[in-house]
C-alpha positions as CSV (number, residue, x, y, z in Angstrom):
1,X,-28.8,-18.6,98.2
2,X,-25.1,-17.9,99.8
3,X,-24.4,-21.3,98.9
4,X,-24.5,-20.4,95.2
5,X,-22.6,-17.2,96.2
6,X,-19.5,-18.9,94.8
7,X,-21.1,-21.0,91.9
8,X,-20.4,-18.7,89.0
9,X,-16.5,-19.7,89.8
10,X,-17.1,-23.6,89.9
11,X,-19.0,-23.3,86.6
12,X,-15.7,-22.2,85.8
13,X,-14.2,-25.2,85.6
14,X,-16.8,-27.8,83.0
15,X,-16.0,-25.0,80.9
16,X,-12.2,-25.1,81.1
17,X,-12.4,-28.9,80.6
18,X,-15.1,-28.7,77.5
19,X,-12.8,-25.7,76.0
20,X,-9.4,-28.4,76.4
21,X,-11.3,-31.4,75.0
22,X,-12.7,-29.3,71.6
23,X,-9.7,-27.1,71.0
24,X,-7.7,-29.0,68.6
25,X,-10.7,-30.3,67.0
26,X,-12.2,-27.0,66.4
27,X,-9.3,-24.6,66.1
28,X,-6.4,-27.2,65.0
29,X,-8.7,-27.1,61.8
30,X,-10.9,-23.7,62.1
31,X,-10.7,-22.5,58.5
32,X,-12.3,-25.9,57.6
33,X,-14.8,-26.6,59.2
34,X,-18.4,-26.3,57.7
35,X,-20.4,-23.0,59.1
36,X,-22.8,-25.8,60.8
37,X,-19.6,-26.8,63.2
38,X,-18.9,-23.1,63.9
39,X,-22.4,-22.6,64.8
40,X,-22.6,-25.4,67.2
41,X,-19.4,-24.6,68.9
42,X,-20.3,-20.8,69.2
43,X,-23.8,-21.6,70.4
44,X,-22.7,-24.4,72.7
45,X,-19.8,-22.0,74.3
46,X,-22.1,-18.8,74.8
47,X,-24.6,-21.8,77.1
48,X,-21.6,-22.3,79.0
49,X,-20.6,-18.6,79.5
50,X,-24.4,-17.8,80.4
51,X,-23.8,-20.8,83.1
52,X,-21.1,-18.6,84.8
53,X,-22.8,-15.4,84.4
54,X,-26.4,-16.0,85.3
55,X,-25.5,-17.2,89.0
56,X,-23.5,-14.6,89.8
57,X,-26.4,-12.1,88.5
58,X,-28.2,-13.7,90.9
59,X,-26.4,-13.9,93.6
60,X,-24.5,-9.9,93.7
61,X,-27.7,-8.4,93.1
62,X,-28.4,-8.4,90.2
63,X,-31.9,-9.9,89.4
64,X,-33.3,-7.9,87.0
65,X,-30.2,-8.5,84.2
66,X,-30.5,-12.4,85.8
67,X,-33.8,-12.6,84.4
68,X,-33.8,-10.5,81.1
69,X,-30.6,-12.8,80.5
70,X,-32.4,-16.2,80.9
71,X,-35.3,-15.1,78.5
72,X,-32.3,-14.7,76.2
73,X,-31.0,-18.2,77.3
74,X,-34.2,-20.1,76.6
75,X,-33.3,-19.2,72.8
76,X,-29.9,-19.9,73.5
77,X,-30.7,-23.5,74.7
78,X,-33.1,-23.6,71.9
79,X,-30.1,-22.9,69.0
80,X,-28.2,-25.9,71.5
81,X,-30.1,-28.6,70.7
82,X,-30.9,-27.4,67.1
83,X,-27.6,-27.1,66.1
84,X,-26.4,-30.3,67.6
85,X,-29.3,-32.2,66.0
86,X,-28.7,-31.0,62.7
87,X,-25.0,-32.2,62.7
88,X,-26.1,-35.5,63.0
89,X,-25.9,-36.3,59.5
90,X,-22.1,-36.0,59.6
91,X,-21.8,-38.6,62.2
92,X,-23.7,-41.0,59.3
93,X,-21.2,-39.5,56.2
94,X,-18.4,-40.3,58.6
95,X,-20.0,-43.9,58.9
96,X,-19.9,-44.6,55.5
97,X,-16.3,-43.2,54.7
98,X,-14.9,-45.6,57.6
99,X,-16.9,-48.1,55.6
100,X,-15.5,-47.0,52.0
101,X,-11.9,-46.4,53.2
102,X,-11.1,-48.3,56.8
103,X,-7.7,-48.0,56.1
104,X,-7.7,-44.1,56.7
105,X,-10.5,-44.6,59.5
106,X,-8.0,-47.1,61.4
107,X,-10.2,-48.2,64.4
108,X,-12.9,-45.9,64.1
109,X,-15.4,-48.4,62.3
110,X,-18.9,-47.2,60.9
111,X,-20.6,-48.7,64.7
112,X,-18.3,-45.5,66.3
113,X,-19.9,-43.3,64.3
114,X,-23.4,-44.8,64.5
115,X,-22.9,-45.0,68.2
116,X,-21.9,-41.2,68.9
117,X,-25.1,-40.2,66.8
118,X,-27.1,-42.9,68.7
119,X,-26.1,-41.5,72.4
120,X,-26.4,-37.8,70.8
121,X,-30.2,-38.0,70.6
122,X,-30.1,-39.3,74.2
123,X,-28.0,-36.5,75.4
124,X,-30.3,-33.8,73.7
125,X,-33.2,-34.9,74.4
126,X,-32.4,-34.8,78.1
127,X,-30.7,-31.7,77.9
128,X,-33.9,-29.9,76.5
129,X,-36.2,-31.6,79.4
130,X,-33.7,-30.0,82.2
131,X,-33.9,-26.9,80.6
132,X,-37.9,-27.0,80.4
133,X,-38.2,-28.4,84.0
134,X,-36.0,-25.0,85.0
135,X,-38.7,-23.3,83.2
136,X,-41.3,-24.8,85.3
137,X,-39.1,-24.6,88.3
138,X,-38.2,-21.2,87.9
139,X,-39.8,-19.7,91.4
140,X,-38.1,-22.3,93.4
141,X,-34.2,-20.7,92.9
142,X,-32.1,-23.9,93.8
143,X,-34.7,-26.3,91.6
144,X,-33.9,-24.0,88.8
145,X,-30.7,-23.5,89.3
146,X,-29.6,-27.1,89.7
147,X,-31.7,-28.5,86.9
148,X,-29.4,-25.6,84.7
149,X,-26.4,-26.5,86.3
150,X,-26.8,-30.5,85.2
151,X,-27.0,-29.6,81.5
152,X,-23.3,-29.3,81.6
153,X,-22.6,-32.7,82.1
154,X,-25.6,-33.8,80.0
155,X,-23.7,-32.2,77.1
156,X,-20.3,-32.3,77.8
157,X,-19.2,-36.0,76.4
158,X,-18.7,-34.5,72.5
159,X,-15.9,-32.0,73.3
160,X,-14.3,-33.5,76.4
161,X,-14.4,-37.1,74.6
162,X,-12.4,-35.7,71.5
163,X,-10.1,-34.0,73.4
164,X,-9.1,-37.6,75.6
165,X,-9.9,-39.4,72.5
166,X,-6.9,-37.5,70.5
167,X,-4.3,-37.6,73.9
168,X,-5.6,-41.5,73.9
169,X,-4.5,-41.7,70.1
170,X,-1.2,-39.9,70.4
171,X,0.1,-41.8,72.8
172,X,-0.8,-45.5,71.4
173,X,-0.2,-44.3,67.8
174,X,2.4,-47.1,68.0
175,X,-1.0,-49.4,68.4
176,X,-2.7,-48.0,64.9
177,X,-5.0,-49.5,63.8
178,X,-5.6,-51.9,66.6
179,X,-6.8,-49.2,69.4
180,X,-9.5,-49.8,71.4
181,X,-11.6,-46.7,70.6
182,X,-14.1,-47.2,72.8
183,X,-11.1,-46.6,76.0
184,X,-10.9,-42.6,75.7
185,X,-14.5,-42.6,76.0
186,X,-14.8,-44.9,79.0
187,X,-12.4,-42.2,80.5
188,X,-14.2,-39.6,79.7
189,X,-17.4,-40.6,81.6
190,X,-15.6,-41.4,84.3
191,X,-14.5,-38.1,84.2
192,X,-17.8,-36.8,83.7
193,X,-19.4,-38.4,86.6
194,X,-16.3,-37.6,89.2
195,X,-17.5,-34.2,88.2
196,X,-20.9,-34.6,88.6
197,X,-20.8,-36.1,91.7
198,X,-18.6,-33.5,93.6
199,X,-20.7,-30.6,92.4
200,X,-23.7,-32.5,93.7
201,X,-21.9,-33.4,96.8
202,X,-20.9,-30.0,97.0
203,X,-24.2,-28.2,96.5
204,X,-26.0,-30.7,98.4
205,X,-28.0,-32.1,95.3
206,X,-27.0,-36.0,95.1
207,X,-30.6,-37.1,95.2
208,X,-32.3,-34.6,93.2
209,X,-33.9,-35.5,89.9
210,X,-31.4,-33.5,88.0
211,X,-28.5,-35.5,89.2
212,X,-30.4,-38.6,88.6
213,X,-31.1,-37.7,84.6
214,X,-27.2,-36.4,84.3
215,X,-26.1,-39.9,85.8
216,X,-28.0,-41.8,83.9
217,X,-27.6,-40.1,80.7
218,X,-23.7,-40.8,81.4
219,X,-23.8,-44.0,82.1
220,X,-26.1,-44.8,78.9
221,X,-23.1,-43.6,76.8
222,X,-21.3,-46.8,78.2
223,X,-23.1,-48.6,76.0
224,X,-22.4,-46.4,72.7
225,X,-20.2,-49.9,71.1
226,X,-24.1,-52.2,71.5
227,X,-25.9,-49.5,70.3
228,X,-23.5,-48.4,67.1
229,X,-23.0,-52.4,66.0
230,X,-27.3,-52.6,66.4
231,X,-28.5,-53.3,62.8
232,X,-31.7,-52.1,63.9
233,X,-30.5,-48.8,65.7
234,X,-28.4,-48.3,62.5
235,X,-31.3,-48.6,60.0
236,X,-33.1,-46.4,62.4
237,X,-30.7,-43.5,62.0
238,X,-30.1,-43.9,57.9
239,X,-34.1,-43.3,57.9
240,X,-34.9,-40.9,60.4
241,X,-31.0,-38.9,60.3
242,X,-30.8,-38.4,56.7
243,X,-34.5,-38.8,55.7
């Protein structure tokens, strides 16, 4: 475990780049936003934060608070995915006001908004199996550890993509309507991935399963334009989403 000795401080730094990418979008507009966003961004934070803390329980001895901790977190991860899947509706209501008023939506079409909600279910849905295979996992240390670690990439795209998305904006503004929206997000995997890669490089994970699920998640949210334009993926949503 002395490689992990140091890992609390690297988790340091997902959390720095998922704090820049939300922070306008989430306290540019705090008083507004519905209790369901505050929720989401309070529950999604305190994951990150037990991300930091938990390997440095385990690694300055402190096991006992390590484990009483990830009991807690197992809830935690639960209110994560909860939370995220219940805001899914407002990624349709943002679909159909692009639809009823494209003028104010400029480039971001209904498919954007389809898309996002598309890749979202994707995203969570992996997220939840790492966490349960770090349940199962949870005598082998570095198993466990690792499939935890991965979450933060499997989750990361929302905040960090709004954050590039809004630089992306600002500096092309002169572009309006005529962006390509689906740029900032392009960035932002690539982002991701560099990431990814280097803590797997660094912790000596690139071939575990973990890694595997976080890349591939990422490189599914390539394909968030197909996926949003699909009039069958878009039915799908309008039944299951707001059913």
């Amino acid at each position: 475990m002395n490689k992990y000795k140091n890992l609390y401080k690297w988790m340091l730094i997902p959390m720095l780049f998922m704090q820049l990418g939300i922070f306008k979008d989430y306290w540019g507009d705090f008083s507004s936003n519905a209790w369901s966003v505050h929720i989401h961004y309070w529950t999604g934070t305190t994951w990150y934060i037990y991300l930091i803390i938990q390997p440095y329980f385990a690694t300055h001895g402190k096991m006992s608070k390590h484990r009483t901790n990830g009991m807690v977190g197992m809830f935690l991860a639960g209110g994560v995915c909860i939370t995220a899947l219940s805001m899914m509706n407002r990624d349709l209501v943002s679909a159909q006001n692009a639809l009823k008023m494209p003028e104010q939506f400029g480039p971001f079409q209904p498919w954007f908004f389809f898309g996002v909600a598309a890749v979202e279910i994707v995203m969570m849905i992996a997220f939840g199996f790492a966490v349960i295979k770090s349940i199962i996992h949870r005598k082998n240390m570095e198993d466990h550890a690792w499939w935890l670690i991965t979450t933060v990439f499997l989750i990361m795209m929302p905040a960090l993509g709004r954050g590039i998305q809004n630089v992306y904006v600002d500096l092309n503004i002169k572009a309006w309507p005529t962006i390509n929206i689906m740029t900032p997000i392009i960035y932002t995997q690539l982002l991701i991935l560099s990431m990814l890669l280097i803590a797997a490089w660094k912790f000596g994970k690139l071939k575990h399963p973990a890694t595997f699920l976080a890349i591939g998640v990422n490189l599914f949210i390539f394909v968030l334009e197909p996926l949003g334009r699909s009039e069958t993926i878009q039915t799908f949503l309008e039944t299951v989403v707001k059913g």
